[in-house]
N, C-alpha and C positions, 0 to 999 in steps of 0.2 A: 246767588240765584234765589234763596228764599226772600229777599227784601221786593227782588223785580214780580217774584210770583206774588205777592200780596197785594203788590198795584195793579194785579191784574196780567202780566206777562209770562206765564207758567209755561217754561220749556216743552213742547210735546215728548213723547217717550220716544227715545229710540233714535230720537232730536239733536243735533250737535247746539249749544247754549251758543256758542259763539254766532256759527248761520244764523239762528232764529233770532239774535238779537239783531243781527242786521238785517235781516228782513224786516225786522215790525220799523225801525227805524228808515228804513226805506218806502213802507208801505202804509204805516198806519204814525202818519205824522200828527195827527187830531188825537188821537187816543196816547200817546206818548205826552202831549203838551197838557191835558185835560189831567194826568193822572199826575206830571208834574206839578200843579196847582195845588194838587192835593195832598203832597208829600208835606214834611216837615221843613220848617226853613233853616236855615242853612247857618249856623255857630261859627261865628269870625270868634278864635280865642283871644284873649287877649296878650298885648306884649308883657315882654320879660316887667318894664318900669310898670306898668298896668297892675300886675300881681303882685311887686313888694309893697307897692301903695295898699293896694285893700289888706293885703296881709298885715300892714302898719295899722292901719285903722280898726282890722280883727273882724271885721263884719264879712258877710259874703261876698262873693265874688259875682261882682255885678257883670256880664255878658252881653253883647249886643249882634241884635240876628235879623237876618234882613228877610222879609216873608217877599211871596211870587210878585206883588204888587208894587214892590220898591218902599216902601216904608218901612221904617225903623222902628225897634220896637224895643223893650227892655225887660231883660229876664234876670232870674235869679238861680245860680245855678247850686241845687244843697240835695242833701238825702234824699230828702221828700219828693222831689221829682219823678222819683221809682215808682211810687201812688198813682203817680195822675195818670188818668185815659186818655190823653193827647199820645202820638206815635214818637216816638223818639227822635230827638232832632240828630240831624248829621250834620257830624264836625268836620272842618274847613281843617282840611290836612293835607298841606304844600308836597310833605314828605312822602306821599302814599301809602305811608305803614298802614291805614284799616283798611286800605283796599287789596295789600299786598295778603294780608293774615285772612280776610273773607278768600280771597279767591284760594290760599292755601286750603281754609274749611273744606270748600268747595270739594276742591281736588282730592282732600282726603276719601269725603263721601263718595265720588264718582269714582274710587279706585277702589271700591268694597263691592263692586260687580265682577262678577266673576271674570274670566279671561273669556272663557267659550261666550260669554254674552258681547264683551264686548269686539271679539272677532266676529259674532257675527249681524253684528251692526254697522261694525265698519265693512264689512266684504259689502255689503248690500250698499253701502254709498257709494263704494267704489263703483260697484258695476252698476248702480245707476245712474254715477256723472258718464260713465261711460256708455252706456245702451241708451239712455233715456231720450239723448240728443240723438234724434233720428238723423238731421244733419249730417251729422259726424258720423255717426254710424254708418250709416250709405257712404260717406265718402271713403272710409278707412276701405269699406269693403269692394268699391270700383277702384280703390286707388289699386289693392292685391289683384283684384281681377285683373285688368287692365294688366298687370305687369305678367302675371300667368300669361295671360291672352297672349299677349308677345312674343315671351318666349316660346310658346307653343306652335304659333304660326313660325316665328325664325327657323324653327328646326324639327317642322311639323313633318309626322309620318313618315321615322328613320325606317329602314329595311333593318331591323337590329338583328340579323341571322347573316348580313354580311360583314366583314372582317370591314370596310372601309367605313359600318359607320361606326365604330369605337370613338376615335377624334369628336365626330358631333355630339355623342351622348356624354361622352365626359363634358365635353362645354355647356351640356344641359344640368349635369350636378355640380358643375362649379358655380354656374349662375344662382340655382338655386342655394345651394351652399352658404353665397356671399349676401344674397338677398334677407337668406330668413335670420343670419347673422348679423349684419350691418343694420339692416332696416329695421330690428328690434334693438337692437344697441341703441342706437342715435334716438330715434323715438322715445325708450324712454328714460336715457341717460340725459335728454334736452326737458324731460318734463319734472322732473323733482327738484328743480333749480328753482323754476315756478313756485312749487307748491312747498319750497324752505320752509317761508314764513309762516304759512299756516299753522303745517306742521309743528313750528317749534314752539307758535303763540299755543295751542291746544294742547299740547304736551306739557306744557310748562305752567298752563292751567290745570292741569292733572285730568283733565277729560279721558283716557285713556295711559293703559300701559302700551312699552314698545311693542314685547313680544305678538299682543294680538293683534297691533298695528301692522307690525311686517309682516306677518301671518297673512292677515286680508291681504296686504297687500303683494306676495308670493303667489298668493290662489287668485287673484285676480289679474296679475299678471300674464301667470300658468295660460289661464281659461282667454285671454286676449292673444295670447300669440299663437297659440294653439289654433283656435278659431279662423285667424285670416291665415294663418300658413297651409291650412288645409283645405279652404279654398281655393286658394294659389294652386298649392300639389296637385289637387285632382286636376285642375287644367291642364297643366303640365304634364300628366302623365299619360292621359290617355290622346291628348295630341301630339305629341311626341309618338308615340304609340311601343312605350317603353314596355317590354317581358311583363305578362301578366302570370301571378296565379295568385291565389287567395294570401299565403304567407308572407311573398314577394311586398304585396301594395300593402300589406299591416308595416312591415320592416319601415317602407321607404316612407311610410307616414310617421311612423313613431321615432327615426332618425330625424323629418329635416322639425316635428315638434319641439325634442329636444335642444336641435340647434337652435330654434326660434327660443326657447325659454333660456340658456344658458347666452344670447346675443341680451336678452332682458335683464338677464341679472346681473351681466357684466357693465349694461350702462348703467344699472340701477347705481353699481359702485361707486363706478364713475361721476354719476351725478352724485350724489354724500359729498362729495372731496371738491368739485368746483361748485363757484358762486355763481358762476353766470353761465349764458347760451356760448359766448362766445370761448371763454375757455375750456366747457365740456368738446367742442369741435377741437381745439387743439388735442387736447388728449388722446379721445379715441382714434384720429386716424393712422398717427404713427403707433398707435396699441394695437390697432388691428391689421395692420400693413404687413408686418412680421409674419403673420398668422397666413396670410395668404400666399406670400409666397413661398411659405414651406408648405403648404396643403398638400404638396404630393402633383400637383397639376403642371406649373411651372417645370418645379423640377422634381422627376420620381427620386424616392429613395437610395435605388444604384449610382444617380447623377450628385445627390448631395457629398459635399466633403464632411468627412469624418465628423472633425472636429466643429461642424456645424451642425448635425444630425440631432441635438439636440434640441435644437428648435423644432426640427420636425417632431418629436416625440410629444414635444410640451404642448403643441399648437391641437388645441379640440378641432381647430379649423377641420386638420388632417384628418382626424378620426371621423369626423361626419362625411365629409369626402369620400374619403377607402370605403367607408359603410355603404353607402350608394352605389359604388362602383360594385363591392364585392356582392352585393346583394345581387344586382342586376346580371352582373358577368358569369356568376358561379353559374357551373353547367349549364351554358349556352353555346348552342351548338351553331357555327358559323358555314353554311352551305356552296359561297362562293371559291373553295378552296377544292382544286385539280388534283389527280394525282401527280403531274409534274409541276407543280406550283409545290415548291416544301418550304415555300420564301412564307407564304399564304399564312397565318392566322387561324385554326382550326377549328378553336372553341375560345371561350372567353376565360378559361382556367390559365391556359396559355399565355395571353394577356397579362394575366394577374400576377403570372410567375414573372414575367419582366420587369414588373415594376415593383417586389418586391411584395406582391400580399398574396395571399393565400385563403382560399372558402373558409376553414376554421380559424379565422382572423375574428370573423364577423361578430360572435359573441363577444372576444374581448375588446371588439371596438366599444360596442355598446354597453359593455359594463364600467369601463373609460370613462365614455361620454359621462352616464349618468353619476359616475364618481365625480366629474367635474362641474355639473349641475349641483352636488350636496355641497361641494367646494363651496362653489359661488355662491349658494346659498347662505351658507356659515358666514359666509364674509361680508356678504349682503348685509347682515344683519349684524354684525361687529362694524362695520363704517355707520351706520345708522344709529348706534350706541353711542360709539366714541362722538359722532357729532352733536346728541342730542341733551348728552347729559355733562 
């Protein structure tokens, strides 16, 4: 980096070296070839036979170096060259060892920033390959809309105070359930296969540590899935026209958040461990198939066998699931029920009891969930380690 800034190409602050080198090489090809002119010409050493000769002879070590113009010229290469105010010529090294030991320098220097500076320079990249593209941006955000939109008009404006519509609202938290899970998974367990190379060429330039690399890159995760899932949610909830009160809609947004960040971290993993698009898809769909059908939906807990129950317990699927259900159900009073109707559905406590959960569940769903969000976070960043170093 100091040779390119003295020709004139001084990295901006804040700047990734690598980007801005290929930017100016992209952009400013006049200025790149004018400063190459200017440089020092280029030291062909000479061979093994070349140096027993002059060494036989005792005299200097004659050298020949070819300047921008194609002519040859003839130097002498001795102490005294350390004197002169011409720039230092650069030696013709097949082996890449001076380029290997500058880019080392480099590294060294660029890891004497703090960590907090460099998290947040990388946060601010991330979120502006991702905001800055209005493109993209508008589209991520009609793509969630749009699926909101749907499911809201599918199973718009349940009677949630009759016992018949339990069936359609559970179908409304399962949807969502598999939406803010799946579609954060695949998203961006498909996008770090991409962005391998970067990463590893940067890192391996010493341009950053891990830590504040996954750091940004955790909080900008966090802050993208977050963003479109609650967009989504809001749709869905008040077209649906799911139990309102103030506690209710915090709950059911900070459940299906969670599920959207811990679908994030699990492809994040995901992707560390495959090389390509096409074997990240093989992986998560039998990783997360498991999870779905023990959610509790397919089969409640009464209906699972024993000796399989353990999937249920494992599966966060279930935990976001029950959370939705128990949030919504707990003390909801169901109107459609006679008194000679004892078949009838009463309240949604009721419910809850058939299938195996109970209103003071709710806390240690969510204390679950989010033990399993620190999980994948850990591990997040232990596949990221083991791959990078």
């Amino acid at each position: 980096m100091p040779y390119f800034a003295a020709q004139g190409f001084e990295v901006p602050t804040f700047d990734s070296p690598a980007d801005y080198y290929m930017r100016v090489m992209q952009t400013e090809g006049a200025a790149l070839i004018e400063a190459w002119e200017k440089a020092a010409p280029v030291i062909e050493f000479p061979t093994s036979d070349a140096a027993a000769a002059a060494s036989i002879e005792g005299g200097p070590l004659a050298l020949v170096s070819h300047n921008s113009s194609g002519s040859t010229n003839c130097s002498v290469a001795s102490s005294m060259n350390s004197n002169s105010n011409k720039p230092p010529p650069v030696a013709w090294d097949p082996a890449g060892k001076w380029l290997r030991s500058a880019d080392a320098r480099d590294g060294r220097r660029a890891s004497q920033v703090s960590n907090w500076q460099q998290y947040r320079v990388l946060l601010r990249r991330f979120l502006e390959d991702s905001y800055k593209d209005k493109g993209k941006m508008l589209s991520g955000v009609l793509m969630e809309g749009t699926i909101g939109l749907l499911v809201g008009l599918v199973w718009f404006q349940q009677d949630i105070h009759e016992s018949g519509s339990v069936f359609p609202v559970l179908g409304v938290f399962i949807m969502l359930t598999t939406i803010a899970i799946f579609d954060n998974c695949v998203s961006v367990g498909l996008k770090f296969p991409l962005t391998r190379a970067l990463h590893f060429r940067e890192f391996s330039n010493g341009y950053y540590r891990l830590l504040p690399y996954y750091f940004a890159t955790v909080t900008c995760s966090l802050v993208l899935a977050s963003t479109y899932q609650f967009l989504q949610a809001l749709l869905v909830f008040f077209l649906v026209g799911l139990d309102f009160t103030v506690q209710k809609f915090v709950v059911y947004l900070f459940v299906l958040a969670l599920a959207a960040s811990m679908g994030a971290f699990l492809g994040f993993i995901v992707g560390t461990y495959t090389s390509d698009l096409k074997k990240t898809q093989e992986v998560l769909t039998p990783l997360l198939m498991p999870m779905l059908i023990f959610s509790g939906y397919m089969l409640p807990l009464p209906q699972i066998p024993t000796y399989l129950r353990f999937l249920y317990y494992s599966s966060f699927y279930q935990y976001v699931f029950s959370s939705l259900a128990i949030n919504h159900f707990a003390g909801l009073e169901f109107r459609d029920c006679s008194v000679v109707n004892v078949v009838c559905l009463r309240n949604g406590d009721q419910y809850l009891a058939l299938v195996g959960l109970a209103p003071e569940m709710l806390g240690r769903n969510l204390l679950v969930c989010v033990g399993f969000l620190v999980g994948l976070i850990l591990l997040g960043f232990y596949s990221l380690r083991r791959v990078s170093l």
